[in-house]
Backbone as JSON Lines, residues from 0, in Angstrom:
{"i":0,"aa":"X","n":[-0.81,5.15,4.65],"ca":[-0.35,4.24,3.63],"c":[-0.84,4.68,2.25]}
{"i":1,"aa":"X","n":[-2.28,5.26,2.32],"ca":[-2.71,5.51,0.93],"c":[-1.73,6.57,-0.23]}
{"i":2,"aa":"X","n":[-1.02,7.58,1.14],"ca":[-0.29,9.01,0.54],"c":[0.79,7.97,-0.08]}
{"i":3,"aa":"X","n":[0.8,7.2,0.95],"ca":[2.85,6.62,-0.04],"c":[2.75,5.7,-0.93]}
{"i":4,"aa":"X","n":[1.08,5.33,-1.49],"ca":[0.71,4.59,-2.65],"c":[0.85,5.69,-3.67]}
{"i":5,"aa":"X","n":[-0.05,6.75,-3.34],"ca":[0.29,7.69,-4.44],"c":[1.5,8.42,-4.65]}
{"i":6,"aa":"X","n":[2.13,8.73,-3.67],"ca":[3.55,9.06,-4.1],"c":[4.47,7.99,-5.1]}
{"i":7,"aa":"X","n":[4.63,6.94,-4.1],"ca":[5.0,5.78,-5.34],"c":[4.59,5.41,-6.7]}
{"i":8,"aa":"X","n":[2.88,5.67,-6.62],"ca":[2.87,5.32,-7.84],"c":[3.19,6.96,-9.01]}
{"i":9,"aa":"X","n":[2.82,8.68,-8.52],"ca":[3.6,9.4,-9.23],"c":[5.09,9.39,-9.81]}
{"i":10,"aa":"X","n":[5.87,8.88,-8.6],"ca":[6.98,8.3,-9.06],"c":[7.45,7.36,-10.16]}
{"i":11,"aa":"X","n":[6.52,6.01,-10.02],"ca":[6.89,5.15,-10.8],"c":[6.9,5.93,-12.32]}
{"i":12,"aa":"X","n":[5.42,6.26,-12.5],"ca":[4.99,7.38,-14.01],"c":[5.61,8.32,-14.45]}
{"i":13,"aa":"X","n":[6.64,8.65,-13.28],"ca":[7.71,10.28,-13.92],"c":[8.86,9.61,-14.23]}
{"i":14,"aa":"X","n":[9.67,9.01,-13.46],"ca":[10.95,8.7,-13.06],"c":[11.3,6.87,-13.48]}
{"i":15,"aa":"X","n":[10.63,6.23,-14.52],"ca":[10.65,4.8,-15.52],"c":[12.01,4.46,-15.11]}
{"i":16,"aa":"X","n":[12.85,5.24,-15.42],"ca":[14.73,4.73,-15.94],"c":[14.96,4.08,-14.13]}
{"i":17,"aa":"X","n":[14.25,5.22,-13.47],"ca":[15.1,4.86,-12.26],"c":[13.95,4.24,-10.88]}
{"i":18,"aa":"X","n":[13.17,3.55,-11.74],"ca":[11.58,3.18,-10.64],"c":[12.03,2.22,-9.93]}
{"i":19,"aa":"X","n":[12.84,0.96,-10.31],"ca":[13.35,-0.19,-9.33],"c":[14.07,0.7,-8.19]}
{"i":20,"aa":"X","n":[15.25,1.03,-8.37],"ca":[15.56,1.61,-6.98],"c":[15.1,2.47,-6.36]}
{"i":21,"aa":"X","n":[14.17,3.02,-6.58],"ca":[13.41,4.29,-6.02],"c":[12.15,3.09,-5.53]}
{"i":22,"aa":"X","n":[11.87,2.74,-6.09],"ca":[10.53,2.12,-5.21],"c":[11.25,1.41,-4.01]}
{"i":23,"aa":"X","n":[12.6,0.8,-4.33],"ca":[13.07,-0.28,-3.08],"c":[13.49,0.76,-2.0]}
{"i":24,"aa":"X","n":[13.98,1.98,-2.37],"ca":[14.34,3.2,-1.52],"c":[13.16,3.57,-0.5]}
{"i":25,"aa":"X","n":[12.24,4.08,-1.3],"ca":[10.85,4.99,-0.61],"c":[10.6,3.4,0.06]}
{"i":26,"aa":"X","n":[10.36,2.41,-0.27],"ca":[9.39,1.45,0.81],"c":[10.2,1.17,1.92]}
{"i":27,"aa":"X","n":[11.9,1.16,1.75],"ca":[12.6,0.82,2.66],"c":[11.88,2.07,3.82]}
{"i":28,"aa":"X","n":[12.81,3.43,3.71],"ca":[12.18,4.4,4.75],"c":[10.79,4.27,4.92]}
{"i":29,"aa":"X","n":[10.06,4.22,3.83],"ca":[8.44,4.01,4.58],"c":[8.29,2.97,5.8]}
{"i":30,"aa":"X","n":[8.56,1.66,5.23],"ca":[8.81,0.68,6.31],"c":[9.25,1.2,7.97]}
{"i":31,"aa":"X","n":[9.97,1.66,7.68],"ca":[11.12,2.01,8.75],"c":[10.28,3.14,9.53]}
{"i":32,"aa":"X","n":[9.87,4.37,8.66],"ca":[8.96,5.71,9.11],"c":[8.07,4.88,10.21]}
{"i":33,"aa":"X","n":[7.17,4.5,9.09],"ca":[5.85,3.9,9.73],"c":[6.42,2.95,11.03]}
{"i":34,"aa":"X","n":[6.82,2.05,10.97],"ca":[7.12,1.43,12.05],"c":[7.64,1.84,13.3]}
{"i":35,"aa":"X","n":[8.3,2.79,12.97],"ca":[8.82,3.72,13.89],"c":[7.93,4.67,14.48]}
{"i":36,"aa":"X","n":[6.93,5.17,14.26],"ca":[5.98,6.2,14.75],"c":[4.93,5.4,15.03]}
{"i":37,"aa":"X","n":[4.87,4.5,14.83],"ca":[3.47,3.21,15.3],"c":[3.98,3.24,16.5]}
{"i":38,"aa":"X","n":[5.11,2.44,16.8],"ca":[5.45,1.95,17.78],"c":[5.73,3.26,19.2]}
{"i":39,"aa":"X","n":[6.06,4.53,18.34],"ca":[6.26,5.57,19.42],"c":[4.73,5.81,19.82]}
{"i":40,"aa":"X","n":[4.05,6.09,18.8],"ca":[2.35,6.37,19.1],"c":[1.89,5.18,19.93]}
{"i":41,"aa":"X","n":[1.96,3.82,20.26],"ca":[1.27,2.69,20.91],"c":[2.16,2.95,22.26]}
{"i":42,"aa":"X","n":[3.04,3.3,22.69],"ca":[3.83,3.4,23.51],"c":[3.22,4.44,24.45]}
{"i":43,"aa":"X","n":[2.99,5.9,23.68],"ca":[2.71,6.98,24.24],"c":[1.07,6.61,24.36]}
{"i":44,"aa":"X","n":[0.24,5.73,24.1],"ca":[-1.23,5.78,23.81],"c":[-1.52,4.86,24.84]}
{"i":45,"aa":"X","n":[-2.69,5.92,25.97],"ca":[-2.48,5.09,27.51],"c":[-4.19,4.22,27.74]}
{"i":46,"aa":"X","n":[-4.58,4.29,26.01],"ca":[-6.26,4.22,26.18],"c":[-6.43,2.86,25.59]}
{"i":47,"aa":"X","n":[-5.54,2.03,24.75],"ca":[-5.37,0.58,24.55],"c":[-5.05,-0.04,25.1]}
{"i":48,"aa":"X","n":[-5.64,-1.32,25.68],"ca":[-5.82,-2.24,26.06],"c":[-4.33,-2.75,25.76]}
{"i":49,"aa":"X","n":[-3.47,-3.58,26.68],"ca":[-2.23,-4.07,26.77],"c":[-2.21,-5.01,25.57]}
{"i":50,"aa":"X","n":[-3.31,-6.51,25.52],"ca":[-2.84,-7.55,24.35],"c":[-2.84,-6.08,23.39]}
{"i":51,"aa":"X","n":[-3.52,-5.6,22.93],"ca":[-3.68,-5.23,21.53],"c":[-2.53,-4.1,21.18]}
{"i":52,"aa":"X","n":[-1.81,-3.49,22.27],"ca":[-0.93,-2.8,22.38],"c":[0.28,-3.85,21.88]}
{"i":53,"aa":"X","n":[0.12,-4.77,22.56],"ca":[1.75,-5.48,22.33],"c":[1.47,-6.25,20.99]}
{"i":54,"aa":"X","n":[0.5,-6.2,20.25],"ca":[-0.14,-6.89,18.86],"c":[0.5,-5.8,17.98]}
{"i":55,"aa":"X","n":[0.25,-4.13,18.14],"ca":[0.53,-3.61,17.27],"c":[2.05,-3.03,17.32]}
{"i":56,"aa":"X","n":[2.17,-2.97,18.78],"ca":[3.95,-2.89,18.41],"c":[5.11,-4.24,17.98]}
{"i":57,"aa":"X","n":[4.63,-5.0,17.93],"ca":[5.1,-6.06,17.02],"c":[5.2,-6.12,16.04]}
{"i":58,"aa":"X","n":[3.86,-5.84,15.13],"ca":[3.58,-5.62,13.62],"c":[4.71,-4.4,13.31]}
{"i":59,"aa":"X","n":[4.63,-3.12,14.05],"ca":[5.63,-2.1,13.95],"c":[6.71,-2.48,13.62]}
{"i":60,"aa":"X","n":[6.97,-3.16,14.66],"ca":[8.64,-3.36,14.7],"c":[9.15,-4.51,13.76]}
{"i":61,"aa":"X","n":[8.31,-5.37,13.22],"ca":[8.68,-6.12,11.59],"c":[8.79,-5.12,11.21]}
{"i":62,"aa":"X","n":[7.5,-4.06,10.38],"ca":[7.99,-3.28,9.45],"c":[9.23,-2.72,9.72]}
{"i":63,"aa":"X","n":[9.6,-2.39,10.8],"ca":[11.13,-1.19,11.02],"c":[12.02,-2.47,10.59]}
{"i":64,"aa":"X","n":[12.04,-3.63,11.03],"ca":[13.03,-4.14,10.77],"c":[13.25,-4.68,9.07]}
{"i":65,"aa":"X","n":[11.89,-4.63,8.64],"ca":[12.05,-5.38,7.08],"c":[12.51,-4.0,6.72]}
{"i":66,"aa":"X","n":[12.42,-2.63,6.82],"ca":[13.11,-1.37,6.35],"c":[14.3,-1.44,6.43]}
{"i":67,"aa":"X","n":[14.39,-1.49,7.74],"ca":[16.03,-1.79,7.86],"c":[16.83,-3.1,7.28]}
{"i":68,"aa":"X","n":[16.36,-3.88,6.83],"ca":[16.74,-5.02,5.81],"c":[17.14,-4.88,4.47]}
{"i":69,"aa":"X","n":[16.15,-3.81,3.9],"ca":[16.0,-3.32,2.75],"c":[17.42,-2.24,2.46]}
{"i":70,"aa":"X","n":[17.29,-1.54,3.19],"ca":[17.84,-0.39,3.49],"c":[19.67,-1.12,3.06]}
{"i":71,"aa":"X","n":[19.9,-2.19,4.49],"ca":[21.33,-2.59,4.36],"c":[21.32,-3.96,2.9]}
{"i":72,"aa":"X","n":[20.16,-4.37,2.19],"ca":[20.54,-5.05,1.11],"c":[19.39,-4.99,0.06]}
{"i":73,"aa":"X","n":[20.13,-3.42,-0.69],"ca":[18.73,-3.19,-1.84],"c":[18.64,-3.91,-2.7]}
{"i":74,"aa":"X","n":[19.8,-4.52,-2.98],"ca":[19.99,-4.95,-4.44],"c":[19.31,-6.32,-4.5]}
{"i":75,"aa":"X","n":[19.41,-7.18,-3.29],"ca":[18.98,-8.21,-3.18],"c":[17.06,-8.16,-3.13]}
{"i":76,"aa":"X","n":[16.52,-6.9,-3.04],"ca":[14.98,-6.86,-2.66],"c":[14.5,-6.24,-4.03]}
{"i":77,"aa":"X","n":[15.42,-5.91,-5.16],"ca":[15.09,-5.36,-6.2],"c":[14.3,-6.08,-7.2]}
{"i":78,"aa":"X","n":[15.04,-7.49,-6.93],"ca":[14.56,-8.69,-7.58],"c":[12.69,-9.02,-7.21]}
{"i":79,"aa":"X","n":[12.51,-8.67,-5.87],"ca":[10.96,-8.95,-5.44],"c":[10.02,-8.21,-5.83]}
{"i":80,"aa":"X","n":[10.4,-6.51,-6.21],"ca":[9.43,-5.84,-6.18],"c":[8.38,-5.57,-7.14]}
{"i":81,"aa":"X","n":[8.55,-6.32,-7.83],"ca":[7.35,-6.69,-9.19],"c":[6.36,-7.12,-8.34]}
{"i":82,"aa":"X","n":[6.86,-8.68,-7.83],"ca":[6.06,-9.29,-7.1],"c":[4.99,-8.57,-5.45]}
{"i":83,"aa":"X","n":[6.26,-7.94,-4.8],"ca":[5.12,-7.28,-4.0],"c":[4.28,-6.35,-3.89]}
{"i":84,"aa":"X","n":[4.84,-5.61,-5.26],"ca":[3.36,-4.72,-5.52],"c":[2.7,-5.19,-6.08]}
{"i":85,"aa":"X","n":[2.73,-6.52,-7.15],"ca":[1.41,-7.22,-7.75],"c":[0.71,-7.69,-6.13]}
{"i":86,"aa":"X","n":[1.74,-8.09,-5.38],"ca":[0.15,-8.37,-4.01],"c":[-0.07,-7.44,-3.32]}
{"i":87,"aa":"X","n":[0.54,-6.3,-3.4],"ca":[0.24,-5.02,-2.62],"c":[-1.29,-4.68,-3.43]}
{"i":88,"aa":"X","n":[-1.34,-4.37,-4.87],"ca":[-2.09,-4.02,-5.6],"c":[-3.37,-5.0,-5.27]}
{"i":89,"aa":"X","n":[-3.17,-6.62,-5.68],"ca":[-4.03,-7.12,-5.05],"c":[-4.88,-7.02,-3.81]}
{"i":90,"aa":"X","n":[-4.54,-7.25,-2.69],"ca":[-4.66,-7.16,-1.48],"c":[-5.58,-5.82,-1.37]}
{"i":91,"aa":"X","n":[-5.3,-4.59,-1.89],"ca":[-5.92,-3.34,-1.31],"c":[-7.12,-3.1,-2.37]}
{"i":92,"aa":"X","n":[-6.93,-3.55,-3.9],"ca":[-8.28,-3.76,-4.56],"c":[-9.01,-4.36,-4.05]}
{"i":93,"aa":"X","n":[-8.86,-6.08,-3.44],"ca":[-9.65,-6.85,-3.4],"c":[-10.65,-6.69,-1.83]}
{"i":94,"aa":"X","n":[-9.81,-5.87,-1.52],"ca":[-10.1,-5.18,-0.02],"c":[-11.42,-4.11,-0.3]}
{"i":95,"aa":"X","n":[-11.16,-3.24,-1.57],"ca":[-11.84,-2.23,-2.22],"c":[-13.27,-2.96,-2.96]}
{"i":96,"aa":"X","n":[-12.73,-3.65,-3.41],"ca":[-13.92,-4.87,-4.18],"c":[-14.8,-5.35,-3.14]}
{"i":97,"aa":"X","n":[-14.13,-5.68,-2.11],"ca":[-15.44,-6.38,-0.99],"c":[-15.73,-5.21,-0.84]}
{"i":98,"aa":"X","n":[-15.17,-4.32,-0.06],"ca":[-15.98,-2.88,0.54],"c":[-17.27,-2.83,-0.86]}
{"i":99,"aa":"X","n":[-17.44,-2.47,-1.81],"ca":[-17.74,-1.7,-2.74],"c":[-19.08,-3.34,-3.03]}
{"i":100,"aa":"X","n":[-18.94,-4.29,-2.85],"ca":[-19.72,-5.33,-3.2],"c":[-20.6,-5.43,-2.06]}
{"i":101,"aa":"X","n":[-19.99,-5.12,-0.97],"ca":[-20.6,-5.29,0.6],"c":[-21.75,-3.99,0.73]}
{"i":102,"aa":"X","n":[-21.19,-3.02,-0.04],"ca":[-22.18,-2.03,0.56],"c":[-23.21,-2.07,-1.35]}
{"i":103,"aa":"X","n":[-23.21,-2.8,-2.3],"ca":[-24.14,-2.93,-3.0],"c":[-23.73,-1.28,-4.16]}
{"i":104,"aa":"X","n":[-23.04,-1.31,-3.96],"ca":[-22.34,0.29,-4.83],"c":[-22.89,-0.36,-6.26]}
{"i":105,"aa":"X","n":[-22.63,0.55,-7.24],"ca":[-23.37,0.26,-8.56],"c":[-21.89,-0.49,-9.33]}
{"i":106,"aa":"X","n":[-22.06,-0.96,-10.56],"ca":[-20.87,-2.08,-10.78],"c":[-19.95,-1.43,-11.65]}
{"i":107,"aa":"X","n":[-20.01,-0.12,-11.82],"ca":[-18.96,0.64,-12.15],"c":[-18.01,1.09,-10.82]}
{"i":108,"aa":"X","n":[-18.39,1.14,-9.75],"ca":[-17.88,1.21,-8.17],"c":[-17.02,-0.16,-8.41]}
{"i":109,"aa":"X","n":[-17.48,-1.82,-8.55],"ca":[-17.01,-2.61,-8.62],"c":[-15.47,-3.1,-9.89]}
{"i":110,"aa":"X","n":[-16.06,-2.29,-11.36],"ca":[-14.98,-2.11,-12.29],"c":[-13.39,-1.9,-11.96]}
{"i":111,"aa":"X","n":[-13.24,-0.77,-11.34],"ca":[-11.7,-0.62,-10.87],"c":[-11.09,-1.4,-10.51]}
{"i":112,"aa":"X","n":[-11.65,-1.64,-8.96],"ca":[-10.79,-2.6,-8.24],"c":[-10.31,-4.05,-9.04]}
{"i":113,"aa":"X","n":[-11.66,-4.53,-9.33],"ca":[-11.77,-6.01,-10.38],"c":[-10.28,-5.74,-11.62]}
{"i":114,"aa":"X","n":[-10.32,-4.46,-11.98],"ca":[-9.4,-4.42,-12.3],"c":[-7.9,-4.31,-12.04]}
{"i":115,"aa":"X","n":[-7.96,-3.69,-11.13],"ca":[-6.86,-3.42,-10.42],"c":[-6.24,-4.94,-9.7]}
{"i":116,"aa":"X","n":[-7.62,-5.52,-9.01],"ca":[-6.96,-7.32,-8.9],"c":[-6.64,-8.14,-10.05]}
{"i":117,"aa":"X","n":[-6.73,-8.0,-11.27],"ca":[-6.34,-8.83,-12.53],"c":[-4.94,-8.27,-12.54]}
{"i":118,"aa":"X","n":[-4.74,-6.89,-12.65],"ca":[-3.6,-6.26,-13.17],"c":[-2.51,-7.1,-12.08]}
{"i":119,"aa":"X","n":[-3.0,-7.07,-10.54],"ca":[-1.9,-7.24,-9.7],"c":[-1.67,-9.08,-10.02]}
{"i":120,"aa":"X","n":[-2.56,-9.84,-10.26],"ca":[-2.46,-11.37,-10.82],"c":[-1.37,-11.24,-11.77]}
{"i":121,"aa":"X","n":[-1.38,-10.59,-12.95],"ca":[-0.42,-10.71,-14.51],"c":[0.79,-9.79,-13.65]}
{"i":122,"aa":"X","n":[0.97,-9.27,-13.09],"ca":[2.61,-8.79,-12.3],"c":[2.66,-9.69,-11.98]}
{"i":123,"aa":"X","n":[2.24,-10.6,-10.89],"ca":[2.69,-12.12,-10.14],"c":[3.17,-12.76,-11.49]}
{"i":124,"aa":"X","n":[1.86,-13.16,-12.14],"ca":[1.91,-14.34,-12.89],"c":[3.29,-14.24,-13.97]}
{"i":125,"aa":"X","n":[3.35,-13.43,-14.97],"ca":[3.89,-12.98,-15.73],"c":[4.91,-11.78,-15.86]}
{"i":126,"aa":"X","n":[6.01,-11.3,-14.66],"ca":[6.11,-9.96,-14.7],"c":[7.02,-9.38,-15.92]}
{"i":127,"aa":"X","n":[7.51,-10.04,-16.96],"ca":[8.54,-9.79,-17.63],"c":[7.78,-9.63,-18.7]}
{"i":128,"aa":"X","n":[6.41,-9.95,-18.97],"ca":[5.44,-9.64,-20.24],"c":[5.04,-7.85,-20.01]}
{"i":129,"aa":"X","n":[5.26,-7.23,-18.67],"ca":[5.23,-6.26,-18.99],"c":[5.87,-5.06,-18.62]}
{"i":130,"aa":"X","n":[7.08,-5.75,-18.31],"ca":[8.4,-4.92,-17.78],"c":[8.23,-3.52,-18.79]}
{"i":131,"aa":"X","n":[8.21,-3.24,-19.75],"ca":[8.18,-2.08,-20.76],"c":[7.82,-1.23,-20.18]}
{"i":132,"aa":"X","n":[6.14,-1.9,-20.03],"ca":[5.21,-0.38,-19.23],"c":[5.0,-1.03,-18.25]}
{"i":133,"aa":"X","n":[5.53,-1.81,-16.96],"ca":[5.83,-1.54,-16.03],"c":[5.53,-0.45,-15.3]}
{"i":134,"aa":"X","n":[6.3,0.2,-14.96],"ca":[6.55,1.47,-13.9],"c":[5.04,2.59,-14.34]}
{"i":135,"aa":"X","n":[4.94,2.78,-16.03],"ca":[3.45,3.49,-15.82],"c":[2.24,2.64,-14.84]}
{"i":136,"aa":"X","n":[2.24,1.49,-15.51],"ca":[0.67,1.18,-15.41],"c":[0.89,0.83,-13.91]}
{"i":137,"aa":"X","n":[2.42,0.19,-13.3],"ca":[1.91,0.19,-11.46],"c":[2.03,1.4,-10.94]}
{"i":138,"aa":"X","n":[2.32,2.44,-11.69],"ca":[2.49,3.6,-10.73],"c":[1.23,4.18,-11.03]}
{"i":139,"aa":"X","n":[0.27,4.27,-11.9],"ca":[-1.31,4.65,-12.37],"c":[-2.26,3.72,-11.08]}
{"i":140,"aa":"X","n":[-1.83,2.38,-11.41],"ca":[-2.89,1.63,-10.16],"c":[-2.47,1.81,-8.58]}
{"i":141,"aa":"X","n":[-1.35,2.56,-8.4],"ca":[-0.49,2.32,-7.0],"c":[-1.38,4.09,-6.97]}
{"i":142,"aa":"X","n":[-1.03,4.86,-7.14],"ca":[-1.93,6.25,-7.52],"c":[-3.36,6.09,-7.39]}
{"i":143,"aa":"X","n":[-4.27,5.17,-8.07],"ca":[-5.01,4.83,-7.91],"c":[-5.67,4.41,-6.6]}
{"i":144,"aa":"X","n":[-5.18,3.02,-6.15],"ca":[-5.43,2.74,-4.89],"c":[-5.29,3.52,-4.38]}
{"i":145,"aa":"X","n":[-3.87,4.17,-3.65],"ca":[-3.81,5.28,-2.99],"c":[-5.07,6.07,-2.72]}
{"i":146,"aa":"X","n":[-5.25,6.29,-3.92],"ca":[-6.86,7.45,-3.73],"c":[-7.6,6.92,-3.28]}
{"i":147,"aa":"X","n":[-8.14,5.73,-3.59],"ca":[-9.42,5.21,-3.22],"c":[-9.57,5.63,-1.95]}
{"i":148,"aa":"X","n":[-8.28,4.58,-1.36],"ca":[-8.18,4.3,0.49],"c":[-8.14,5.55,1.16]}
{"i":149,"aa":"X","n":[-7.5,6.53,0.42],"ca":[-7.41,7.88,1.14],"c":[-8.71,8.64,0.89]}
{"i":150,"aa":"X","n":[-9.62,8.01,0.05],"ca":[-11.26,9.01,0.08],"c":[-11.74,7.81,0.79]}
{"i":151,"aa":"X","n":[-11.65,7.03,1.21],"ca":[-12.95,6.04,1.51],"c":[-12.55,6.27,3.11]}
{"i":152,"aa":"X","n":[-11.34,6.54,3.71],"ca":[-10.74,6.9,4.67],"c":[-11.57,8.11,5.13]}
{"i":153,"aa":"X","n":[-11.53,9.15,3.86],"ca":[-11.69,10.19,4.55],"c":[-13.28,10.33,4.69]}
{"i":154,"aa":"X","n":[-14.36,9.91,3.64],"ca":[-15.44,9.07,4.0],"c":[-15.71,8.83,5.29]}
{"i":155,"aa":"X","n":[-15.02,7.74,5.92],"ca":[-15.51,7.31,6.95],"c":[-14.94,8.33,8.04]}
{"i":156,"aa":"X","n":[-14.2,9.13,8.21],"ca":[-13.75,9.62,8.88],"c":[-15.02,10.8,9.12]}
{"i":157,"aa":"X","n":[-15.54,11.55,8.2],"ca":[-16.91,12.08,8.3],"c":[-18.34,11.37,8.46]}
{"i":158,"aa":"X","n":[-18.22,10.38,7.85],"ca":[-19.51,9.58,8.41],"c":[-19.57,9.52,10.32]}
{"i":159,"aa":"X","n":[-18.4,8.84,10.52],"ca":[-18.06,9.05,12.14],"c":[-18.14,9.96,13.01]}
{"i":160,"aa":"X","n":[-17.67,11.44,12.23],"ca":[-17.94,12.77,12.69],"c":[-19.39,13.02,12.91]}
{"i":161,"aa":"X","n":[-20.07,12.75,11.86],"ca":[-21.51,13.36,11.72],"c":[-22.42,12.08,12.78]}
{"i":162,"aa":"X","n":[-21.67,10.95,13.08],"ca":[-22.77,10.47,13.83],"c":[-22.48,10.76,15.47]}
{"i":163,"aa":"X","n":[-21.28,11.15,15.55],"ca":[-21.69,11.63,17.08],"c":[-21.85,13.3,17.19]}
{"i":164,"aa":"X","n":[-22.28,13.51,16.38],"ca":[-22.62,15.19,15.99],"c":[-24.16,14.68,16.75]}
């Protein structure tokens, strides 16, 4: 998820004229991708436990189907997408903010995210105050996040390594 934050948000920052349908485009197939290879991977994966198996191919198969929703009515989801990346943005700062508060990080660690959750509040709250720069500043924080989750990912992914080393 973090790569198709940053793709989206490079996008939004290059491509302004044409960021509404391109963001409703890329999330439709993302939707659809992801859901689709979840559900093949939980299927083929013989080491999970059944509830939690049929927990995550469920979740899958919304996303495939909200893709495929998107997909057959863009025009109608064009109208939302202010709004769901102000809670996309939310949601994965404030996610970043606890991580980063939880482990006592210094309060420049805490700065971003805090920011990044205000920014995603004024898209909800207000999105037409900043339709202009729009497409930069969510495609800078969508870029942003992206990174975080994809180093804090890859973080833990070596912390994990090195402890059964």
């Amino acid at each position: 998820m973090s790569v198709i934050f940053m793709l989206l948000g490079a996008g939004l920052a290059i491509w302004r004229t044409a960021a509404l349908s391109a963001v409703v485009w890329v999330a439709a197939f993302a939707l659809l991708a992801t859901g689709a290879a979840n559900i093949i991977i939980q299927i083929l994966d013989r080491t999970v436990r059944k509830r939690e198996k049929l927990a995550h191919i469920a979740l899958s198969l919304v996303c495939a189907v909200v893709g495929v929703a998107i997909l057959c009515a863009p025009a109608f989801f064009e109208g939302f997408v202010q709004i769901l990346i102000g809670a996309a943005i939310i949601l994965f700062n404030a996610r970043e903010l606890y991580t980063a508060f939880r482990a006592k990080k210094h309060w420049a660690f805490l700065a971003l995210p805090a920011l990044g959750v205000i920014f995603g509040v004024v898209i909800i709250a207000d999105p037409f105050a900043i339709a202009r720069t729009f497409a930069i500043i969510a495609g800078l924080c969508l870029a942003y996040t992206g990174g975080v989750i994809l180093a804090n990912e890859v973080r833990d992914h070596l912390a994990k390594e090195d402890s059964n080393n």
